[in-house]
GUKE-661658 format. One line per 5 residues: number of its first residue (from 1); for each residue x, y, z of C-alpha. Coordinates in Angstrom, 2 decimals, padded with zeros to 5 digits. Layout:
NUM) X,Y,Z | ...
END
This chain:
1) -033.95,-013.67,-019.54 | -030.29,-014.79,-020.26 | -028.45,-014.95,-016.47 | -025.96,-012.27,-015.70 | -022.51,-013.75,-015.90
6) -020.81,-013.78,-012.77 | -017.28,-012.05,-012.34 | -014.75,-012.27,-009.18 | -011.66,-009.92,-009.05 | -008.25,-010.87,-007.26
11) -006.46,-007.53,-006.29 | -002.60,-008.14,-005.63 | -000.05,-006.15,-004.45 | -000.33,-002.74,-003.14 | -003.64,-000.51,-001.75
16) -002.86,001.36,-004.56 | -003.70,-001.64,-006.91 | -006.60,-002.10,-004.68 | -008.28,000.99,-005.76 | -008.11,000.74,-009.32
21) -009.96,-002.95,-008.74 | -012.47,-001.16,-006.99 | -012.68,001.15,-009.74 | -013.21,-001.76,-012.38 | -015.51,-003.62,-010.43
26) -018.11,-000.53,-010.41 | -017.54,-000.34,-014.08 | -018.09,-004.14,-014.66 | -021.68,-003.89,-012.41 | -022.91,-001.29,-014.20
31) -022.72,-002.70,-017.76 | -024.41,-005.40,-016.19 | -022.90,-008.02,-014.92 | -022.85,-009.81,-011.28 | -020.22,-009.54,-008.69
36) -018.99,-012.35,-006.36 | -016.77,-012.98,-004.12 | -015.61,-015.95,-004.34 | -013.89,-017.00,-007.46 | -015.49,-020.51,-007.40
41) -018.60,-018.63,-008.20 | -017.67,-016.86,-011.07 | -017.91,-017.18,-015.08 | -015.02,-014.89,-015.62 | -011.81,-013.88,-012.95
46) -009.86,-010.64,-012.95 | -006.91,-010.79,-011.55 | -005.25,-007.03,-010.64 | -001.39,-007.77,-010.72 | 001.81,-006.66,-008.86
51) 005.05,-006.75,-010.25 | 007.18,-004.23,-008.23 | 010.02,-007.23,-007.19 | 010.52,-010.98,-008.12 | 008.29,-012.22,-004.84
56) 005.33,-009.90,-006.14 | 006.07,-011.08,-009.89 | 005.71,-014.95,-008.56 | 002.72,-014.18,-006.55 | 000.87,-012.77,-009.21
61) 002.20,-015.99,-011.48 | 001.21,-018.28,-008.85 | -002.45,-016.96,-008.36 | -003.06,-017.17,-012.77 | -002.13,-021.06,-012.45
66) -004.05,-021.52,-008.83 | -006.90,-019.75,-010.71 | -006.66,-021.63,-014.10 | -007.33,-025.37,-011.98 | -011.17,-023.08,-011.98
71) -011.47,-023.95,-015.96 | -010.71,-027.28,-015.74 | -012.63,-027.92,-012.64 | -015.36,-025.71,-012.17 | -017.50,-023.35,-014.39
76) -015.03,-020.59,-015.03 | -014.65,-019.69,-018.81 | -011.77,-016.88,-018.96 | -009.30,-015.23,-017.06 | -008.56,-011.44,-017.28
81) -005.24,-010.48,-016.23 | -004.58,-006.71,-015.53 | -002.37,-004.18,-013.47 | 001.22,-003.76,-013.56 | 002.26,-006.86,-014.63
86) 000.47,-006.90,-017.24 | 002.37,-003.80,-018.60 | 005.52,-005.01,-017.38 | 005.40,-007.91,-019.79 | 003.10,-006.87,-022.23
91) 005.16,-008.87,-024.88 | 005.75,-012.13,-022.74 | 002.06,-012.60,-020.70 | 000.22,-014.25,-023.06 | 002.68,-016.71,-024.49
96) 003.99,-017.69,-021.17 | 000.68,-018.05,-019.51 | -002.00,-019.23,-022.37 | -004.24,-020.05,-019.30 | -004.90,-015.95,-019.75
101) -007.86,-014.78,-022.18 | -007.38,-010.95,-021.84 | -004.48,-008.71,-020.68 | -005.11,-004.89,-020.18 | -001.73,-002.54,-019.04
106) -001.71,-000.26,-016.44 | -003.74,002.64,-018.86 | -006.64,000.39,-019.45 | -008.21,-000.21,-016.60 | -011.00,001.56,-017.89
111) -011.59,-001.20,-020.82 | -011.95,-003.70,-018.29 | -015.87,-004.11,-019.99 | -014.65,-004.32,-023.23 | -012.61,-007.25,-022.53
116) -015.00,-008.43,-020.61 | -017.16,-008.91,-023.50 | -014.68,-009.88,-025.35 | -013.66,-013.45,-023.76 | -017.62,-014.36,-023.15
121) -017.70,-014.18,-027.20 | -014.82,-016.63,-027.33 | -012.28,-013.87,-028.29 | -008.94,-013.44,-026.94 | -008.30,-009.26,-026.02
126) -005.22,-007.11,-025.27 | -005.23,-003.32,-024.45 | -002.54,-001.40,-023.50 | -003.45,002.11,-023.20 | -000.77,005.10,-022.52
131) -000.14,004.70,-018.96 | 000.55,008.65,-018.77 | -003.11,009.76,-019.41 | -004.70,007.21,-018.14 | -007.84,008.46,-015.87
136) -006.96,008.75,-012.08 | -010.45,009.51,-010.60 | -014.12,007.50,-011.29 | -016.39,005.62,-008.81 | -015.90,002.75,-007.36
141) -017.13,-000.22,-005.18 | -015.65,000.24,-001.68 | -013.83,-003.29,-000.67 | -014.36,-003.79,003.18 | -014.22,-002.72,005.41
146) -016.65,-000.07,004.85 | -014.89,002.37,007.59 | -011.55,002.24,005.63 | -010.44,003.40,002.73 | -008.45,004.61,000.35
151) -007.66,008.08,-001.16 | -005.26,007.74,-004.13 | -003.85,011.64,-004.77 | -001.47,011.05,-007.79 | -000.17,008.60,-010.18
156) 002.91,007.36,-011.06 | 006.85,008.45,-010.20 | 009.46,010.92,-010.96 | 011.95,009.75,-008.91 | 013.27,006.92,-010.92
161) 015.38,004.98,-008.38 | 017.78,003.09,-009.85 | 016.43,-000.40,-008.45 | 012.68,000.13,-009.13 | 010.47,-000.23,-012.15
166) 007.61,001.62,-010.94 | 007.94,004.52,-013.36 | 007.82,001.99,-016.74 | 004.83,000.39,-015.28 | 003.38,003.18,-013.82
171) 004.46,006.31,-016.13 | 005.22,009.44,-015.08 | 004.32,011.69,-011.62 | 000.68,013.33,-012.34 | -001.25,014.71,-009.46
176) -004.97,014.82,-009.14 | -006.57,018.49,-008.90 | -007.82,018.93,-005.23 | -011.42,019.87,-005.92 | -011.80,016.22,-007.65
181) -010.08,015.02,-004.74 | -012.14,016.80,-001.92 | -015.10,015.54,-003.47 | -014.14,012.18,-003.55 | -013.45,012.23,000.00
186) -017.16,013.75,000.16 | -018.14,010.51,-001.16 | -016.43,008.08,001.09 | -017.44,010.39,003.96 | -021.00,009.79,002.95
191) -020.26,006.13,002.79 | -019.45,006.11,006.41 | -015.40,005.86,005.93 | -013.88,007.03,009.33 | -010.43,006.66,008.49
196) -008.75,007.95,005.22 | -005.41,006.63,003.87 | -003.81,008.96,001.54 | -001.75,006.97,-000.81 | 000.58,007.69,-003.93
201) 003.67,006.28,-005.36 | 005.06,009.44,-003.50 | 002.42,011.16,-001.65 | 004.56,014.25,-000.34 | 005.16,015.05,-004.03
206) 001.62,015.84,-004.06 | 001.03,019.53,-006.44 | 004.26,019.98,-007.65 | 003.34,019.48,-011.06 | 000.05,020.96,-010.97
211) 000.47,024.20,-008.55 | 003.83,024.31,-009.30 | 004.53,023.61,-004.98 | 004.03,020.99,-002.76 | 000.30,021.01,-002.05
216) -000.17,018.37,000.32 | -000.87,020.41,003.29 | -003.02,022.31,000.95 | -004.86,019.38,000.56 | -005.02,017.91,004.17
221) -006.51,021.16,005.56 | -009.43,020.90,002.20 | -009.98,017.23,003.78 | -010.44,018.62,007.04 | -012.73,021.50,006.33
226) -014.91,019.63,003.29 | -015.65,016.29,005.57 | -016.67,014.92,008.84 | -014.12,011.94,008.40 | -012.44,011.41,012.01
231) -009.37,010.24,010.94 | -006.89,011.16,008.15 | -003.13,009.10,007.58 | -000.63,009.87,005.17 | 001.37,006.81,003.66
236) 004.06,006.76,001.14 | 005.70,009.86,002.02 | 009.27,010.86,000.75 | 012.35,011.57,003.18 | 013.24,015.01,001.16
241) 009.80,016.46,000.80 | 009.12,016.52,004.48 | 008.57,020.37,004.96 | 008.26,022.33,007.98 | 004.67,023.07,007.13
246) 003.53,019.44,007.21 | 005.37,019.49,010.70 | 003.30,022.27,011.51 | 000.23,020.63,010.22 | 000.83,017.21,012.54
251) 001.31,019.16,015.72 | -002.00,021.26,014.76 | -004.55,019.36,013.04 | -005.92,016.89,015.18 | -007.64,014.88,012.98
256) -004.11,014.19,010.87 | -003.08,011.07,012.68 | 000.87,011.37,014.18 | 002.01,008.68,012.39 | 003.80,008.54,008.84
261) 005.13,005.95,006.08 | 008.60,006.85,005.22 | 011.09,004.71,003.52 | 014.18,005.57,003.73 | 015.74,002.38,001.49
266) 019.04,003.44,002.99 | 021.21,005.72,005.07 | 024.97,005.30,003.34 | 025.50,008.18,001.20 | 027.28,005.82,-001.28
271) 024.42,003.71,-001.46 | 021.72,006.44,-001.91 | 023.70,007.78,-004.35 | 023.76,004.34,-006.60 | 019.70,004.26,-005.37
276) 019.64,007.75,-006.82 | 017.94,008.61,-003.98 | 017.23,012.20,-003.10 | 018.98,013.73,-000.28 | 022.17,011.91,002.11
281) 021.93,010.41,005.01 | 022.58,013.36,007.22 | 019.11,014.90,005.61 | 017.02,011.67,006.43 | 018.88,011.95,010.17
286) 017.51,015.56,010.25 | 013.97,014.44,008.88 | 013.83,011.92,011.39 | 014.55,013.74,014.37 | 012.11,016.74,012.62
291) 009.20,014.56,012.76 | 010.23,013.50,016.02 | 009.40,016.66,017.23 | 005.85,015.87,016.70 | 004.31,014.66,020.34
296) 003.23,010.57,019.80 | 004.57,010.40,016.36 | 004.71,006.83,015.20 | 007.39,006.45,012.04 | 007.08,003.44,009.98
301) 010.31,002.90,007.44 | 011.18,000.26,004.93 | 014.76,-000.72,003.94 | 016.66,-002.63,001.31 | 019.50,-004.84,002.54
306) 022.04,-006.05,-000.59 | 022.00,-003.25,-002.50 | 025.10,-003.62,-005.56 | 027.65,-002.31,-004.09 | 026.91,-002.41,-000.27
311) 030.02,-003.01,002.06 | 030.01,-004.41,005.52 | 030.42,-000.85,006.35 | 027.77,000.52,004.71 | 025.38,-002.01,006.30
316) 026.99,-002.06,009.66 | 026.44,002.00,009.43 | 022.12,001.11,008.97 | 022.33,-001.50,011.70 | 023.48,001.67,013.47
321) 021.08,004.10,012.34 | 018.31,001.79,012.57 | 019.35,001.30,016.82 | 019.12,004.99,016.92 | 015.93,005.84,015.28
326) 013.65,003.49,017.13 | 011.53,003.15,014.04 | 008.13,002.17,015.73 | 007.89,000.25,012.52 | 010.19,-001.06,010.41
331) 010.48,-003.82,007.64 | 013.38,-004.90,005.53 | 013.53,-006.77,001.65 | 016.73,-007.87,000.63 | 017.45,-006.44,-003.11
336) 015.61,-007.58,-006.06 | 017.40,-007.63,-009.27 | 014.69,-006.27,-011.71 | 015.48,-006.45,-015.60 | 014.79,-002.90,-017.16
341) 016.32,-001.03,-014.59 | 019.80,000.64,-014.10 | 020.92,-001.56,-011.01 | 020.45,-004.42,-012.90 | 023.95,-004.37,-014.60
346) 025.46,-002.40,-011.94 | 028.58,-004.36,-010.95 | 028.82,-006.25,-007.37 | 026.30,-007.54,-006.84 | 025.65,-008.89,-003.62
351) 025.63,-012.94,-003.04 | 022.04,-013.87,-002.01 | 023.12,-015.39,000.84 | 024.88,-012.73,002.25 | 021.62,-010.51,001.71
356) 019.57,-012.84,003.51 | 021.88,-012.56,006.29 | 021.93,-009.23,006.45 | 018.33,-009.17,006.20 | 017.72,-011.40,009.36
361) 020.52,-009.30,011.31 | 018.78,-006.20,010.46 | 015.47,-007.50,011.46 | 016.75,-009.31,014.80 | 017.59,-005.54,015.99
366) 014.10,-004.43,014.83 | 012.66,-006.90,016.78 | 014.06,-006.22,020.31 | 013.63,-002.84,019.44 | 009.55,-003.36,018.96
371) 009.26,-005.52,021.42 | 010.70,-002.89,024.00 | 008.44,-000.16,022.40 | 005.23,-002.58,022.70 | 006.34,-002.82,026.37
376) 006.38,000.84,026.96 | 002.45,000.78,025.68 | 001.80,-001.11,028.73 | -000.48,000.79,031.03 | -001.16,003.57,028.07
381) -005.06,003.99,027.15 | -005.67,004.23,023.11 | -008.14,004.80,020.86 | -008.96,001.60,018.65 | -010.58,001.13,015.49
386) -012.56,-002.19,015.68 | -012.27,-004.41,013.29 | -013.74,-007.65,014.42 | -013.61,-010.75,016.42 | -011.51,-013.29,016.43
391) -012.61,-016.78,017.80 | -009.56,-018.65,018.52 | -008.22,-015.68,020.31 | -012.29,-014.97,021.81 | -011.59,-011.54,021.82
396) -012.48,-008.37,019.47 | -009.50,-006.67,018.15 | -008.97,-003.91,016.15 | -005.92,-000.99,015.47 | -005.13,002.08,017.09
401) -003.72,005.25,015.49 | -000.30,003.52,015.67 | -001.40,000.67,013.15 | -002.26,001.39,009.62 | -004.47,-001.17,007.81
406) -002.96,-004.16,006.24 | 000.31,-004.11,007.40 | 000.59,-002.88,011.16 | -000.30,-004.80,014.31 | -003.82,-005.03,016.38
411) -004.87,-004.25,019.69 | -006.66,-007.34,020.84 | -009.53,-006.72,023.37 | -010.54,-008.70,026.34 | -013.79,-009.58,027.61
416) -016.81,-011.40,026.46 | -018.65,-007.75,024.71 | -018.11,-007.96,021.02 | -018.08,-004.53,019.55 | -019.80,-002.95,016.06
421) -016.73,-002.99,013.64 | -016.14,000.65,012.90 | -016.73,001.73,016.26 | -014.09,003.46,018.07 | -013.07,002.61,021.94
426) -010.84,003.42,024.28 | -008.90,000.21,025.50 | -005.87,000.17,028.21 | -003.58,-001.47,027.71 | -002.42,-004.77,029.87
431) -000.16,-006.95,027.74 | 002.11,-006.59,024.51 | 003.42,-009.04,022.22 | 005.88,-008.27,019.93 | 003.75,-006.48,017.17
436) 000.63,-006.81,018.66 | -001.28,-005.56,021.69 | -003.86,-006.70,024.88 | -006.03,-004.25,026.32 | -009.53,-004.59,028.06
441) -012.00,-001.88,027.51 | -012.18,001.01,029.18 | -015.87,000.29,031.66 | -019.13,002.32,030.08 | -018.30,001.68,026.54
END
């Protein structure tokens, strides 16, 4: 019996990204072949791309080449490069990188066999499917940890800001119908998730295209009455779609977590307008101190320092905004000139220098500021997720409901009892640091 040929995937970027390499790797064991982790293993890597900004763009560049050392060294025999950067430079990939055997775009993830196939024949293979029907929804082989996951709700953007190329990657805003969605959620529920991230390129657009409203709420309370899950968190959520409803839906459901991904990218009027953001910045004010309203809400928010175009005033008026929203979380990217998008040849451009000073001002504030709210914490009791044990630090740790996965802090726990990962406990807190917490369990646990 010939040996199944053994394939590892790579999944850069975004959890978004993630899910369509979970979605390929069930499609890759069921025609039959063998999947490892480790990409010293493996006959054959695939290698799910990012390409949002220059740093994601060199990343996935730098991970090809790392990988390629494999077929010089070791027993790998091809290299299948997919995802958005694929589709970003469709034209370019294969020329500049001949290490690569196969390249499918971002509507072609379902082909993934097929060039699979391909390579182990000797044959070189390129797909690059129409990114606007592409197929949102199929099974797929839950990454860990199993009591985590991901619910993607829509695909692609409408919004077409002028600085990002997510729309030509990622084609235009299509929503998934709900009843696919609730019984997706069925699934994971069945396979033990306890916490749900719902993710999109803009989740609060959710329905609009479909049900001709925004259905997210619709959604959220389907979630809640279709599944057991414990836990549900919304990520990727737009400044101008935050309705009263959704308000309504934090402060009642209990199982919606209080916390919410929001970038805001700016708060200058004349720099929104050049983002082509929606809305000013009195309407992300107003959104801010909306959600506010909600008791415990934790806001995280993302902005973009060095913008064309952005004066001392204009930044000294987000160092100001960013003092008085208290963002519990907060990160900042200086501005990535991407070809193939409008603020590319805008004029004044900002010295990269004076970004990157900007960028470490604006993130010196955010840093006394979460410092002072980790303080505050001190003395609290929370729920936490556990995630695992850490040996240097010989303590279990884990995140509470102020800590999404992958990009938030952890709540470190004390004491010599290691804990199931996927358990919940309550832990009181005795210590912070400045992004991550000390607690010792609460006794009887």
């Amino acid at each position: 019996m010939e040996k199944k040929k053994k394939i590892s995937f790579i999944s850069l970027g975004c959890c978004k990204n993630k899910v369509n390499t979970e979605q390929m790797a069930y499609l890759v064991r069921e025609a039959g072949y063998e999947i490892v982790s480790e990409d010293i293993e493996a006959d054959a890597v695939v290698i799910n791309t990012c390409a949002f900004i220059e740093s994601a763009k060199k990343e996935s560049i730098d991970t090809i080449l790392d990988v390629a050392w494999l077929k010089e060294n070791r027993s790998l025999s091809a290299i299948v490069v997919a995802g958005c950067m694929s589709e970003r430079y469709k034209e370019e990939i294969t020329e500049a990188l001949p290490e690569v055997d196969a390249v499918i775009g971002t509507g072609s993830y379902d082909q993934i066999v097929e060039a699979l196939d391909s390579v182990f024949k000797g044959k070189s293979y390129t797909a690059f499917g129409d990114k606007n029907k592409a197929e949102q929804g199929g099974k797929r082989i839950l990454s860990a940890p199993h009591y985590s996951a991901y619910l993607r709700i829509s695909e692609g953007c409408n919004n077409c800001c002028t600085y990002c190329a997510i729309p030509k990657i990622r084609g235009k805003f299509r929503s998934r119908p709900m009843e696919e969605l609730v019984e997706e959620a069925k699934w994971l529920d069945s396979c033990g998730v306890k916490e749900l991230n719902i993710i999109a390129q803009d989740t609060t657009a959710y329905g609009i295209d479909l049900y001709g409203k925004y259905a997210l709420v619709d959604l959220i309370k389907a979630l809640t009455r279709e599944t057991a899950i414990a836990k549900f968190r919304l990520l990727y959520c737009y400044p101008d779609k935050i309705t009263d409803e959704l308000i309504d839906e934090f402060k009642e459901n209990a199982r919606l977590i209080n916390y919410i991904d929001l970038p805001i990218q700016h708060v200058s009027d004349g720099i929104l307008k050049r983002m082509n953001r929606k809305g000013d910045g009195k309407m992300i004010r107003d959104t801010v101190k909306k959600l506010r309203s909600v008791p415990g809400m934790v806001i995280r928010s993302t902005a973009i320092v060095g913008f064309p175009g952005e004066s001392e005033e204009d930044f000294e008026e987000l160092c100001a905004f960013i003092k008085e929203a208290r963002f519990d979380r907060f990160g900042a990217f200086t501005y990535s000139r991407e070809e193939g998008t409008p603020a590319y040849d805008f004029e004044d451009q900002i010295d990269e220098d004076v970004k990157n000073q900007r960028l470490d001002v604006l993130m010196s504030i955010q840093l006394e500021i979460s410092a002072e709210l980790q303080e505050e914490k001190v003395g609290d009791i929370l729920t936490v997720l556990v995630e695992g044990y850490d040996p240097v630090a010989e303590a279990c740790y884990g995140r509470s409901d102020f800590d999404a996965p992958e990009i938030d802090g952890k709540v470190f726990i004390l004491g010599k009892k290691r804990y199931e990962p996927g358990s919940f406990i309550k832990v009181e807190i005795t210590d912070s640091m400045d992004y991550d917490l000390i607690g010792e369990a609460i006794a009887g646990q």
